[in-house]
HTML snippet that shows the backbone in 3Dmol.js (N, CA, C, O; Angstrom):
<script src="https://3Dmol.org/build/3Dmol-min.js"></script>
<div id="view" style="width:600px;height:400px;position:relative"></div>
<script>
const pdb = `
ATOM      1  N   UNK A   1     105.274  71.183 123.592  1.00  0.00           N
ATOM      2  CA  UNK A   1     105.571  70.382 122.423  1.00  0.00           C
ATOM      3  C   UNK A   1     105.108  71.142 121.183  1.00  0.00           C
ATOM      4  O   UNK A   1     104.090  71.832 121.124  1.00  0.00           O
ATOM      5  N   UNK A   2     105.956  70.934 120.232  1.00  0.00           N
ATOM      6  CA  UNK A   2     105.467  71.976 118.784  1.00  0.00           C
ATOM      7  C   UNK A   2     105.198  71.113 117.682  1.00  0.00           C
ATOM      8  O   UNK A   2     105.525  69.976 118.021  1.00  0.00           O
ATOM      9  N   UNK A   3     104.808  71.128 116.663  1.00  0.00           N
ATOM     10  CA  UNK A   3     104.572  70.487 115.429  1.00  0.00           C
ATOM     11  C   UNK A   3     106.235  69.861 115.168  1.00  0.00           C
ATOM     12  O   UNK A   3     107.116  70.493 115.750  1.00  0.00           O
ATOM     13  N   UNK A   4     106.558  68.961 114.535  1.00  0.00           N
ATOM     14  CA  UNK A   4     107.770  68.314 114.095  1.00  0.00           C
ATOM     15  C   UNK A   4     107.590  69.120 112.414  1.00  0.00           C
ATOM     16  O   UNK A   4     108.629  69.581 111.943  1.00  0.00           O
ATOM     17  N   UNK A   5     106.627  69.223 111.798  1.00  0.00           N
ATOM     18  CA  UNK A   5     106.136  69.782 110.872  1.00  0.00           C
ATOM     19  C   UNK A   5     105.198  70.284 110.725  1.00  0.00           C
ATOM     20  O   UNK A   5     104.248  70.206 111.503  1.00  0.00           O
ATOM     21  N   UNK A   6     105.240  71.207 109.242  1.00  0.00           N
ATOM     22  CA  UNK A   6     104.203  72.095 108.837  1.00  0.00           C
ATOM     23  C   UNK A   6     102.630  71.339 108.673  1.00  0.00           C
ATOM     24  O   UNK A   6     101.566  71.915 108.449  1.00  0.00           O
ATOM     25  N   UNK A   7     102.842  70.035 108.843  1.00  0.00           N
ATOM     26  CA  UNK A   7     101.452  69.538 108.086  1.00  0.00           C
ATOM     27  C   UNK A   7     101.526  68.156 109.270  1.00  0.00           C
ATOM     28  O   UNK A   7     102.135  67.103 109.085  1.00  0.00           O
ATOM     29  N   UNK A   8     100.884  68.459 110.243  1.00  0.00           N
ATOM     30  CA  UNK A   8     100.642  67.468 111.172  1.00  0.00           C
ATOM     31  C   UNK A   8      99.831  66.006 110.948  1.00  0.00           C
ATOM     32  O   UNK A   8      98.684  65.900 110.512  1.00  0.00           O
ATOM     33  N   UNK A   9     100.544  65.129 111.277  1.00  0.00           N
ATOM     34  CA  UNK A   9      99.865  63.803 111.064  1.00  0.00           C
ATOM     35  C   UNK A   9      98.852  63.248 112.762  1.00  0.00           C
ATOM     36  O   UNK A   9      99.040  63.603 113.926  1.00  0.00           O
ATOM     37  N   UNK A  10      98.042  62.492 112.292  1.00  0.00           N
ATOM     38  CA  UNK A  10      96.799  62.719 113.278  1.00  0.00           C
ATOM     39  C   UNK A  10      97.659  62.482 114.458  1.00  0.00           C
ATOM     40  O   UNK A  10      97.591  63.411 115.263  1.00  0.00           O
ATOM     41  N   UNK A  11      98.575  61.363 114.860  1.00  0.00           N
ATOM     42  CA  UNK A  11      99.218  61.499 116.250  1.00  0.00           C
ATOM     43  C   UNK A  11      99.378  62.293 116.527  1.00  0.00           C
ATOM     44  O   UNK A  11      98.546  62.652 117.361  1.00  0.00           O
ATOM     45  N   UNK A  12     100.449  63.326 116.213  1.00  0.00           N
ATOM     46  CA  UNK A  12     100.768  64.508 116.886  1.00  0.00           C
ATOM     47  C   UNK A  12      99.541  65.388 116.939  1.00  0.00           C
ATOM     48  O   UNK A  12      99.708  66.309 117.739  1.00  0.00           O
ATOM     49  N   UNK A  13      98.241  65.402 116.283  1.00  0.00           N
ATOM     50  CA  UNK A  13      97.413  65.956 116.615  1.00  0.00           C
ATOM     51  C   UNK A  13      96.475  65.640 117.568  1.00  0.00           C
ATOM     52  O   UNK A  13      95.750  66.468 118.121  1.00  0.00           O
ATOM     53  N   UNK A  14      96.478  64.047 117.837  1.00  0.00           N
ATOM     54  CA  UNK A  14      95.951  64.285 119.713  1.00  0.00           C
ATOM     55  C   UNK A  14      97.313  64.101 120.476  1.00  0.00           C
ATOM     56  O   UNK A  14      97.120  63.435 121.493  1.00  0.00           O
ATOM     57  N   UNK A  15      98.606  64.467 120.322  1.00  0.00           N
ATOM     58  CA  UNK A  15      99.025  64.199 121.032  1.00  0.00           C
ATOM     59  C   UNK A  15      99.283  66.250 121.977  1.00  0.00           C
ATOM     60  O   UNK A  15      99.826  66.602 123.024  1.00  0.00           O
ATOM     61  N   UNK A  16      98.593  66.979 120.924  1.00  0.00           N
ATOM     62  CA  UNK A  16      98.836  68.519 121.014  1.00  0.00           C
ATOM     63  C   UNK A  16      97.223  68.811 121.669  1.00  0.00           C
ATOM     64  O   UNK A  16      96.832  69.907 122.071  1.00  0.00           O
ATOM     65  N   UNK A  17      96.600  67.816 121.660  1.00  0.00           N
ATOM     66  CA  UNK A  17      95.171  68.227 121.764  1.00  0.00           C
ATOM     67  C   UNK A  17      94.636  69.047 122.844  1.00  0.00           C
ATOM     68  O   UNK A  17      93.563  69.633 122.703  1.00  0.00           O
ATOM     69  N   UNK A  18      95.442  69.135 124.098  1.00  0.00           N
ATOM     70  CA  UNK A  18      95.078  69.520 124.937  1.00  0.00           C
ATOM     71  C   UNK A  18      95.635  71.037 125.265  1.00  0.00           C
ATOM     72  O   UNK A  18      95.101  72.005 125.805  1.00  0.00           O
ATOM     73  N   UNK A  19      96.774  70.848 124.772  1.00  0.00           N
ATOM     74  CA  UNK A  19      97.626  72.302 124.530  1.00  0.00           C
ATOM     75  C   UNK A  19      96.559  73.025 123.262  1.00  0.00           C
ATOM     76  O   UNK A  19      96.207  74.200 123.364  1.00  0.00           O
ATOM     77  N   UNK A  20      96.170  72.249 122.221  1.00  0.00           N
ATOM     78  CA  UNK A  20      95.377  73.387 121.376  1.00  0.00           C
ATOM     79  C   UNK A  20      94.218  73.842 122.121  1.00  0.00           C
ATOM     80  O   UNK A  20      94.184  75.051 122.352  1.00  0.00           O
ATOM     81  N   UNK A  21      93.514  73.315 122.432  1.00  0.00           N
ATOM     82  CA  UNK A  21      92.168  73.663 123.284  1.00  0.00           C
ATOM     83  C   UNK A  21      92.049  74.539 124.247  1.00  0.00           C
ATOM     84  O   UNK A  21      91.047  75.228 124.433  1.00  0.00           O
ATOM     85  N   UNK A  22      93.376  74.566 125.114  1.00  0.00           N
ATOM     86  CA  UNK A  22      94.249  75.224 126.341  1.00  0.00           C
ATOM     87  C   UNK A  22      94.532  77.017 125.589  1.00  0.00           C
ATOM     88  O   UNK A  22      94.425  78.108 126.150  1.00  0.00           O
ATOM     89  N   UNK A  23      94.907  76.687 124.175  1.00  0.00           N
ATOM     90  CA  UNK A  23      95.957  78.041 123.658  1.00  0.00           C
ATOM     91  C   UNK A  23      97.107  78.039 123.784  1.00  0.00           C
ATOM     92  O   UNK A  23      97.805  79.050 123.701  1.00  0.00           O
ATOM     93  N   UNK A  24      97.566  76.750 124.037  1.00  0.00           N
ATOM     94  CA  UNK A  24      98.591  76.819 124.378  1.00  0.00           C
ATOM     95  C   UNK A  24      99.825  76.560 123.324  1.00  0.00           C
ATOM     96  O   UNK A  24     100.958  76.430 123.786  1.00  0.00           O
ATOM     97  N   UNK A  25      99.605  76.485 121.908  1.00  0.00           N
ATOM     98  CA  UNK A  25     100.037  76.553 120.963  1.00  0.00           C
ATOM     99  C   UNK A  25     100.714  77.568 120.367  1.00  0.00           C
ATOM    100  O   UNK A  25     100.273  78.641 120.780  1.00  0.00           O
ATOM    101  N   UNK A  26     101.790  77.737 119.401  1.00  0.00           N
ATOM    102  CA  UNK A  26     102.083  78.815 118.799  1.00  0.00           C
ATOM    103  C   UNK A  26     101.321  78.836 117.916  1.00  0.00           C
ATOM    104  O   UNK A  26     100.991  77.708 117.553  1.00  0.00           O
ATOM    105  N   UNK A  27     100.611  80.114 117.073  1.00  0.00           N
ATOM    106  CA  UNK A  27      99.715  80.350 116.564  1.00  0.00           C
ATOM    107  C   UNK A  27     100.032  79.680 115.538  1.00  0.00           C
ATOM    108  O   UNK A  27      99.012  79.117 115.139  1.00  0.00           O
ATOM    109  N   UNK A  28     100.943  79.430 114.868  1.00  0.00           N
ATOM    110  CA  UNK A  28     101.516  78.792 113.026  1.00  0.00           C
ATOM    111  C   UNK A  28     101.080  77.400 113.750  1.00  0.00           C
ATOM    112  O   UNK A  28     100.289  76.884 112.960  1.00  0.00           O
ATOM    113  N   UNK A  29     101.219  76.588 114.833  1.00  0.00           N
ATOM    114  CA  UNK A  29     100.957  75.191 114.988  1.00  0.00           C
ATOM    115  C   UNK A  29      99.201  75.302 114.937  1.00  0.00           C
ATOM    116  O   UNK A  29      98.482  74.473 114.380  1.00  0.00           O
ATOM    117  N   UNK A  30      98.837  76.243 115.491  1.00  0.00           N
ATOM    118  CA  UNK A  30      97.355  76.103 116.222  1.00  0.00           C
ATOM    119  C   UNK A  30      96.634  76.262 114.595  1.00  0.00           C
ATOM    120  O   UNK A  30      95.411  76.270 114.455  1.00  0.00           O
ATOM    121  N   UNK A  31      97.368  76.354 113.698  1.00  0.00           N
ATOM    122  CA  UNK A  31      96.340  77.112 111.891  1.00  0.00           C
ATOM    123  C   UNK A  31      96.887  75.399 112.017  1.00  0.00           C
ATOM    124  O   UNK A  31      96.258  74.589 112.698  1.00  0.00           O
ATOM    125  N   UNK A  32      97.297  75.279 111.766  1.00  0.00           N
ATOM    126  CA  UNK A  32      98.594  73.711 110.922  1.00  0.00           C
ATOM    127  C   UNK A  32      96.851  72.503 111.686  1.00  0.00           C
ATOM    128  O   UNK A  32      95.972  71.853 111.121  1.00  0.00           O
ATOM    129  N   UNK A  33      97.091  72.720 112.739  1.00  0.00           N
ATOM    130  CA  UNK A  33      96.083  71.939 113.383  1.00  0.00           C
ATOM    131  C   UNK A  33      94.938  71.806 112.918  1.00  0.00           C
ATOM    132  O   UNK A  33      94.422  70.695 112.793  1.00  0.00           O
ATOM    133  N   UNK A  34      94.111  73.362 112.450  1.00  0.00           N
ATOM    134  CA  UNK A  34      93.077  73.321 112.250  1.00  0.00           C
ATOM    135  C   UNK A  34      92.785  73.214 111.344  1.00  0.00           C
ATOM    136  O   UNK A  34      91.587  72.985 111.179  1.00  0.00           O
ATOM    137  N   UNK A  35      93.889  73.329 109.867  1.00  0.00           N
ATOM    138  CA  UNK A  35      93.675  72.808 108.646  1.00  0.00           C
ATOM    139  C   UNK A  35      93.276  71.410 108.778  1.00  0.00           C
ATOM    140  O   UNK A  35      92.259  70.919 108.288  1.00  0.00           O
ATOM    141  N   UNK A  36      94.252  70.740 109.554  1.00  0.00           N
ATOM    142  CA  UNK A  36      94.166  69.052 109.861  1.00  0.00           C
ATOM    143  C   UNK A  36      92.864  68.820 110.258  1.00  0.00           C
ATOM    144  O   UNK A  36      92.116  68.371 109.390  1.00  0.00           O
ATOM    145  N   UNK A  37      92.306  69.065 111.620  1.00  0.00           N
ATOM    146  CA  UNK A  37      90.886  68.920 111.991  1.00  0.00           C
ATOM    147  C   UNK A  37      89.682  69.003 110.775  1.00  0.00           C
ATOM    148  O   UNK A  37      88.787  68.157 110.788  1.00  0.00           O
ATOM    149  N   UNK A  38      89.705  69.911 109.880  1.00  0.00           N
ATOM    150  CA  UNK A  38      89.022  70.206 109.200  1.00  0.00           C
ATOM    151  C   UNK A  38      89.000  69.357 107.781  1.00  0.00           C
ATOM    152  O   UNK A  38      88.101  69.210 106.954  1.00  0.00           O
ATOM    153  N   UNK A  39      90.175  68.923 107.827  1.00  0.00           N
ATOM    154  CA  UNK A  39      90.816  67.748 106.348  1.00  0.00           C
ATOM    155  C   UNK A  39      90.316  66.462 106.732  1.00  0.00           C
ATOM    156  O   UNK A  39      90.005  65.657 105.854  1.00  0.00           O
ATOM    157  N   UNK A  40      90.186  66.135 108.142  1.00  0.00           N
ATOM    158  CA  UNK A  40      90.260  64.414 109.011  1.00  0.00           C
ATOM    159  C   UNK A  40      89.381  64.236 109.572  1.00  0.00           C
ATOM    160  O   UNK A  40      89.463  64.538 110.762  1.00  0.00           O
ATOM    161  N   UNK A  41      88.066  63.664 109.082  1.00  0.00           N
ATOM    162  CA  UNK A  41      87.241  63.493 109.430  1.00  0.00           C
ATOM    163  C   UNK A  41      86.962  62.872 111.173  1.00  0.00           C
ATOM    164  O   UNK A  41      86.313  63.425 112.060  1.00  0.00           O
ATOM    165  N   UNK A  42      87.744  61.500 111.227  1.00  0.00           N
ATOM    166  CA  UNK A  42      88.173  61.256 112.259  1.00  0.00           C
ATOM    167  C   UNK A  42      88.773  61.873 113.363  1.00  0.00           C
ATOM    168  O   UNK A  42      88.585  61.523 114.528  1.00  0.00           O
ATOM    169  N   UNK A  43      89.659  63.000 112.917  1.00  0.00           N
ATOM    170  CA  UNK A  43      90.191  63.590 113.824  1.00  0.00           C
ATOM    171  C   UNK A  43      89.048  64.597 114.639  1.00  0.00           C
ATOM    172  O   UNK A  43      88.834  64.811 115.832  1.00  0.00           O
ATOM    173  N   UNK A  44      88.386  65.137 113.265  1.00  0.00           N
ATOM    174  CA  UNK A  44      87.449  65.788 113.753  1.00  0.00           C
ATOM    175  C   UNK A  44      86.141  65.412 114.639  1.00  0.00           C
ATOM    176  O   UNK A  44      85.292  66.092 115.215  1.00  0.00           O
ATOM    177  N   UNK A  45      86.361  64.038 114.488  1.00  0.00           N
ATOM    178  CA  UNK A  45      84.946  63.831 115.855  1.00  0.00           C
ATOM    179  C   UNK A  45      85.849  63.240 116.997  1.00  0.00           C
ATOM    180  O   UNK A  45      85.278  63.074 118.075  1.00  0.00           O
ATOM    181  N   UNK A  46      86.858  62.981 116.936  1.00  0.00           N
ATOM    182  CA  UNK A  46      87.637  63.008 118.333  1.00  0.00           C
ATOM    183  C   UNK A  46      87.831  64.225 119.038  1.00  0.00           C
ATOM    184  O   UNK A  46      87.676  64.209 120.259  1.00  0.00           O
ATOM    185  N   UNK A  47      88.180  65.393 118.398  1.00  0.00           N
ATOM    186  CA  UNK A  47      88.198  66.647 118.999  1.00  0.00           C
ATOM    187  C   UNK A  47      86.230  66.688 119.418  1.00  0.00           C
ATOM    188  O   UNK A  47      85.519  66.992 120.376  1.00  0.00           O
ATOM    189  N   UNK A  48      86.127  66.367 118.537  1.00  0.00           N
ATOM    190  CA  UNK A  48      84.451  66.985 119.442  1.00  0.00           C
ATOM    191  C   UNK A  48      83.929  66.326 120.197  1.00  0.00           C
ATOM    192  O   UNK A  48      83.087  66.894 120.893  1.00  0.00           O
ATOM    193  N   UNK A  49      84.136  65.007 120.402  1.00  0.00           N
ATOM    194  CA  UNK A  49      83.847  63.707 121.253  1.00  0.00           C
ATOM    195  C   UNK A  49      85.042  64.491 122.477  1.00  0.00           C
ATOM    196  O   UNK A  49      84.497  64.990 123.461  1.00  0.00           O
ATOM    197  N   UNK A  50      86.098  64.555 122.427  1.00  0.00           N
ATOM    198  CA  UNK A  50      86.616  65.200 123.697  1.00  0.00           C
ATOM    199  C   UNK A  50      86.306  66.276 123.999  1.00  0.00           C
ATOM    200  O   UNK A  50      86.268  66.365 125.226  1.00  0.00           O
ATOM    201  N   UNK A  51      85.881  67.796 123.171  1.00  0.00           N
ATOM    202  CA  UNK A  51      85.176  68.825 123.859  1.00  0.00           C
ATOM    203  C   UNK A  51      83.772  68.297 124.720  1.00  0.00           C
ATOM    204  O   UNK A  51      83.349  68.931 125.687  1.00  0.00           O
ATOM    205  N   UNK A  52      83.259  67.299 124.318  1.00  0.00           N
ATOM    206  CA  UNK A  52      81.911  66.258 125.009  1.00  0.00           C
ATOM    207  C   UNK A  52      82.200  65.963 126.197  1.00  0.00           C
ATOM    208  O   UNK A  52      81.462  66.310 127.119  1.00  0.00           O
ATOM    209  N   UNK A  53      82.948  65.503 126.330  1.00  0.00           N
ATOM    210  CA  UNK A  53      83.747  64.765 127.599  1.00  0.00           C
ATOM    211  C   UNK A  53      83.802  65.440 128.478  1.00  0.00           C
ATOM    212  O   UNK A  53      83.338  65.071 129.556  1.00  0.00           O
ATOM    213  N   UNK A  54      84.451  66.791 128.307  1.00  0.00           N
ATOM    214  CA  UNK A  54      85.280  67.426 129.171  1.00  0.00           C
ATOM    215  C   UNK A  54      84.198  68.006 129.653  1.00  0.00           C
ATOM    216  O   UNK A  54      83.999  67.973 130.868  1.00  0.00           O
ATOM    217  N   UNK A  55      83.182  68.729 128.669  1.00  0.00           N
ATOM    218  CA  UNK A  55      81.995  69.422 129.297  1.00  0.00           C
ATOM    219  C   UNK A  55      81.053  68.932 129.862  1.00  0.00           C
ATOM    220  O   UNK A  55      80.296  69.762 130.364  1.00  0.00           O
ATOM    221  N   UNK A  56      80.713  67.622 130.021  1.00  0.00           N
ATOM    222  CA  UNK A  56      80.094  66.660 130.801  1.00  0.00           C
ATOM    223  C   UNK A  56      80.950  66.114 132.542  1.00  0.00           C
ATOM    224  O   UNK A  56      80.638  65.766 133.680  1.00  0.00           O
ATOM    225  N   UNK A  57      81.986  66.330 131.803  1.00  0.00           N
ATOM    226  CA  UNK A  57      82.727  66.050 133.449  1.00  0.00           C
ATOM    227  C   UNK A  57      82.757  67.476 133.731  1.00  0.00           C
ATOM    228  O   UNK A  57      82.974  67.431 134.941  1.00  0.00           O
ATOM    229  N   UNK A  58      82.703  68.428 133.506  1.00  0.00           N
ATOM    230  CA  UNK A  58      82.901  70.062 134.614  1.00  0.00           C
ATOM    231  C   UNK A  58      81.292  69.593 135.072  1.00  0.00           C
ATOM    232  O   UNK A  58      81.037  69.432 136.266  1.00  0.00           O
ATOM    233  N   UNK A  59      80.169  69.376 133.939  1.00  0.00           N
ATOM    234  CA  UNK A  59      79.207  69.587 134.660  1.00  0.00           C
ATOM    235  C   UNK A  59      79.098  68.662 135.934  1.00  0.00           C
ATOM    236  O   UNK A  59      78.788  69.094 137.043  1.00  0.00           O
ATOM    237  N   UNK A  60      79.426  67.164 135.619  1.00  0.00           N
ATOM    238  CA  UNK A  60      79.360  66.357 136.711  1.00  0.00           C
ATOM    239  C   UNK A  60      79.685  66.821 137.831  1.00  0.00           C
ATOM    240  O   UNK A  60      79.003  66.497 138.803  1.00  0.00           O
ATOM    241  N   UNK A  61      81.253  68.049 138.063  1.00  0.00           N
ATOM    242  CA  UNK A  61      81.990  68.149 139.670  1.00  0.00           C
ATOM    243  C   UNK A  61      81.138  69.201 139.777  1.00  0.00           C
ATOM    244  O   UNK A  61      81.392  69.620 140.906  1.00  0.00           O
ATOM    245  N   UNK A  62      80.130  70.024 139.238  1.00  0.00           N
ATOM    246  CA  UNK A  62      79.063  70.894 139.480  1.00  0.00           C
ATOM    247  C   UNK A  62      78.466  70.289 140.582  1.00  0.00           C
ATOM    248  O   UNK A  62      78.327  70.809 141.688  1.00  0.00           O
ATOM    249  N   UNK A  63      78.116  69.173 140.246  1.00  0.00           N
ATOM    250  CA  UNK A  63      76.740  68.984 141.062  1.00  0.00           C
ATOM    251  C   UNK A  63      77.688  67.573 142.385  1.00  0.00           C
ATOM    252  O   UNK A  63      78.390  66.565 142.306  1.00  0.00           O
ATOM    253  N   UNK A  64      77.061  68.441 143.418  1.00  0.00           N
ATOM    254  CA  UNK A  64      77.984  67.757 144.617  1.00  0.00           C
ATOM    255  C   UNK A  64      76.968  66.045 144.693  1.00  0.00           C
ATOM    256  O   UNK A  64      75.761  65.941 144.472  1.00  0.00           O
ATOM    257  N   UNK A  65      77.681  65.202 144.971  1.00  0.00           N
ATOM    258  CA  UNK A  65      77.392  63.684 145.235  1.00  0.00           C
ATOM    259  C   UNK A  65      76.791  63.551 146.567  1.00  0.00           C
ATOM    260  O   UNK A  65      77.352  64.006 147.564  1.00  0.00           O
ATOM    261  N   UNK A  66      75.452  62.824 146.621  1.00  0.00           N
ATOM    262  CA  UNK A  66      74.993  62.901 148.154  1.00  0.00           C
ATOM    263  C   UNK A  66      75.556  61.805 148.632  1.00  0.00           C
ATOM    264  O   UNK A  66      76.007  60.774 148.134  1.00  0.00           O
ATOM    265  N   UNK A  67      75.357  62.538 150.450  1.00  0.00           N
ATOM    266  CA  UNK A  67      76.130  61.865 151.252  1.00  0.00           C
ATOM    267  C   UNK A  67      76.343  60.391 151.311  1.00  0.00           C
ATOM    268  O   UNK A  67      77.446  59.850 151.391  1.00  0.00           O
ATOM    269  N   UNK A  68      75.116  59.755 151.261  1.00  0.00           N
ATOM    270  CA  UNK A  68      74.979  58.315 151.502  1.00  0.00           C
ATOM    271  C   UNK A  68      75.614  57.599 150.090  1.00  0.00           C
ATOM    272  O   UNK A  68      76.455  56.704 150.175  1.00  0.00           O
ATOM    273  N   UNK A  69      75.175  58.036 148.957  1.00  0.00           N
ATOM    274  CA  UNK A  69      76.369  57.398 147.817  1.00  0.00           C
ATOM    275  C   UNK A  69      77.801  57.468 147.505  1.00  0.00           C
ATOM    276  O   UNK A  69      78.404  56.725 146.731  1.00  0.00           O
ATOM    277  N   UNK A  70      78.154  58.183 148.009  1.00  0.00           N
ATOM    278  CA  UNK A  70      79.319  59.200 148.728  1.00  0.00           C
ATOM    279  C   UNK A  70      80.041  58.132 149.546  1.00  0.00           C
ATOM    280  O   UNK A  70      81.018  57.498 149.148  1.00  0.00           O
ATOM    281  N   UNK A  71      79.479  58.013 150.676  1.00  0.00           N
ATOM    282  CA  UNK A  71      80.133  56.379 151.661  1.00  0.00           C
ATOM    283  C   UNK A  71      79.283  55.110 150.865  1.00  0.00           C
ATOM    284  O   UNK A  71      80.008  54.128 151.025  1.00  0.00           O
ATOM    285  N   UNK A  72      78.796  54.942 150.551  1.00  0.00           N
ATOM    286  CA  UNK A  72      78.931  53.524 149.461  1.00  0.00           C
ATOM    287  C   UNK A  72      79.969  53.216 148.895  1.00  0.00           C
ATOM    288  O   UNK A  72      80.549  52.136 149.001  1.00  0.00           O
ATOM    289  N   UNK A  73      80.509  54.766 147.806  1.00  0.00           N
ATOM    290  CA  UNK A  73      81.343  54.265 146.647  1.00  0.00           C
ATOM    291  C   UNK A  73      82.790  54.655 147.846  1.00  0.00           C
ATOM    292  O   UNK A  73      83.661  53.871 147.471  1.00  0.00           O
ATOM    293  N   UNK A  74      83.148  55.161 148.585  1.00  0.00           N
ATOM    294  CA  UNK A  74      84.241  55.343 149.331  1.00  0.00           C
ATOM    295  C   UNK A  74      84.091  53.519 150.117  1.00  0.00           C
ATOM    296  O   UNK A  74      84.969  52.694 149.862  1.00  0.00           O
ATOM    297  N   UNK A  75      83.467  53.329 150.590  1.00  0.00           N
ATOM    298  CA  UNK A  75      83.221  51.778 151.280  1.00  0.00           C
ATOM    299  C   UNK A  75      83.961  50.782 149.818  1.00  0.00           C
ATOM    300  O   UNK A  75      85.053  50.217 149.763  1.00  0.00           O
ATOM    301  N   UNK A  76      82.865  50.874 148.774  1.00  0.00           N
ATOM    302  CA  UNK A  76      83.392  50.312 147.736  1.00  0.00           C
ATOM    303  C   UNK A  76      84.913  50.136 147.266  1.00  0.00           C
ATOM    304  O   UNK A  76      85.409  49.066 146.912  1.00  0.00           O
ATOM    305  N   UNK A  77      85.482  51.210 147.317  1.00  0.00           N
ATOM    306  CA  UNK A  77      86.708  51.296 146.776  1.00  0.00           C
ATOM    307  C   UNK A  77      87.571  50.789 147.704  1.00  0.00           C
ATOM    308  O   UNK A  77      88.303  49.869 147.339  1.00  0.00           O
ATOM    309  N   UNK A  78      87.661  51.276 149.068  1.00  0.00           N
ATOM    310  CA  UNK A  78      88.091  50.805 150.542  1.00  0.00           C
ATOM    311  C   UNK A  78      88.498  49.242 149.828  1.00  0.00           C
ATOM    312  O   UNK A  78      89.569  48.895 149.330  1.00  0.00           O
ATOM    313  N   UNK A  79      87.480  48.627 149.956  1.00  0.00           N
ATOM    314  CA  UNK A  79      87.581  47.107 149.841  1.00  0.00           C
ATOM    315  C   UNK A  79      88.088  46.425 148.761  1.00  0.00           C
ATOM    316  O   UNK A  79      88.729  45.378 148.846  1.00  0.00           O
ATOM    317  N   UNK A  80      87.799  47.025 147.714  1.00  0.00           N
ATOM    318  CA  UNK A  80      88.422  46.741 146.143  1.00  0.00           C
ATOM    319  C   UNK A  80      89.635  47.017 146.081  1.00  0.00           C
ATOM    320  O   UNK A  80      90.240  46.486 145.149  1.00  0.00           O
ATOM    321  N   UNK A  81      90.205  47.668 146.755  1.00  0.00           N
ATOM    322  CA  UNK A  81      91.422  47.825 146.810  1.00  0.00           C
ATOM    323  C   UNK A  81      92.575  47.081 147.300  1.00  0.00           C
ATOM    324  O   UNK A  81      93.713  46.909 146.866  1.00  0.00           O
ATOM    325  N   UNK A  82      91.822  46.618 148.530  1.00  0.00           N
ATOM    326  CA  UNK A  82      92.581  45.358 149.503  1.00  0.00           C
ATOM    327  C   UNK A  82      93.027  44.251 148.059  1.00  0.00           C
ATOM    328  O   UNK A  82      93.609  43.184 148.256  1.00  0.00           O
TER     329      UNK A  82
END
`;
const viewer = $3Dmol.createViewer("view");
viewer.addModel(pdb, "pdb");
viewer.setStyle({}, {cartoon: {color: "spectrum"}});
viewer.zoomTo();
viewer.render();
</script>
């Protein structure tokens, strides 16, 4: 997905959010963006509230879940599901 325009409005800027972070941008969208981030206050603690996120969940699948909570929350779900 590319900018519709030169001067992105905050939707399309989380809606690119993951492609910018990725690189996955053409470089003229990925400046367009970061003017925006830097203009939008809001925008700008959503991008950093989601760089938060993301780096808190890699760390989480870091660290393996022991066994016995492991079959709790698998038991748990089992049944919640029914």
């Amino acid at each position: 997905m590319a900018l519709v325009s030169g001067k992105p409005k905050c939707k399309e800027c989380v809606d690119l959010l993951v492609d910018y972070l990725e690189g996955g941008l053409p470089a003229e969208d990925e400046k367009h963006l970061d003017e925006h981030f830097m203009a939008c206050p809001p925008c700008l603690d959503f991008l950093d509230q989601y760089r938060a996120s993301s780096s808190l969940s890699r760390r989480a699948l870091e660290t393996e879940m022991p066994e016995e909570l492991a079959d709790k929350l698998s038991d748990f779900l089992h049944k919640s599901c029914k």
